[in-house]
C-alpha positions, 0 to 999 in steps of 0.5 A: 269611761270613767265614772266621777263621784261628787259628795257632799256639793253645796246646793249654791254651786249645784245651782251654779254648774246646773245653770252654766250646763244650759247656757253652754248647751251640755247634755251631759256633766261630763261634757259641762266638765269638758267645756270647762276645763277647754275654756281656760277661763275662771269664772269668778266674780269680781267680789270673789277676784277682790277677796283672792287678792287681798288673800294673796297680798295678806299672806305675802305680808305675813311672810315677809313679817315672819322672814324678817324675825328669822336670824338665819334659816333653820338647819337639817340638823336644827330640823332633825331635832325638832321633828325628833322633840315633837315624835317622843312628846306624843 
């Protein structure tokens, strides 16, 4: 079986999946990450869920604002010379 390693965790989330691995009744972490990827469910607050969708809608805006001053899309050429521009700045 494989072993997974996790560096670094924030103690809030540590919390979190400690108190979630009661509650579904989980011996072992690889069963808690078993019962989460199962459930197909996502587990966020409605905070968080309002936070994603005004990120989501956010970053659409700024697309559609960056899209409208584009006179035309950028060619392979155009790209080609650009990337070439950036290599022998450095």
């Amino acid at each position: 079986m494989a072993t997974i390693l996790v560096k670094n965790l924030p103690e809030e989330l540590l919390k979190e999946l400690k108190r979630l691995k009661v509650e579904l009744g989980c011996k072992t972490w690889a069963n808690l990450l078993t019962e989460l990827v199962a459930s197909e469910e996502i587990l966020l607050t409605e905070e968080k869920n309002n936070q994603t969708d005004t990120g989501v809608k956010n970053f659409l805006n700024l697309k559609t604002a960056v899209s409208t001053k584009w006179t035309s899309g950028p060619t392979v050429l155009e790209e080609m010379r650009r990337s070439r521009r950036h290599e022998t700045i450095k």
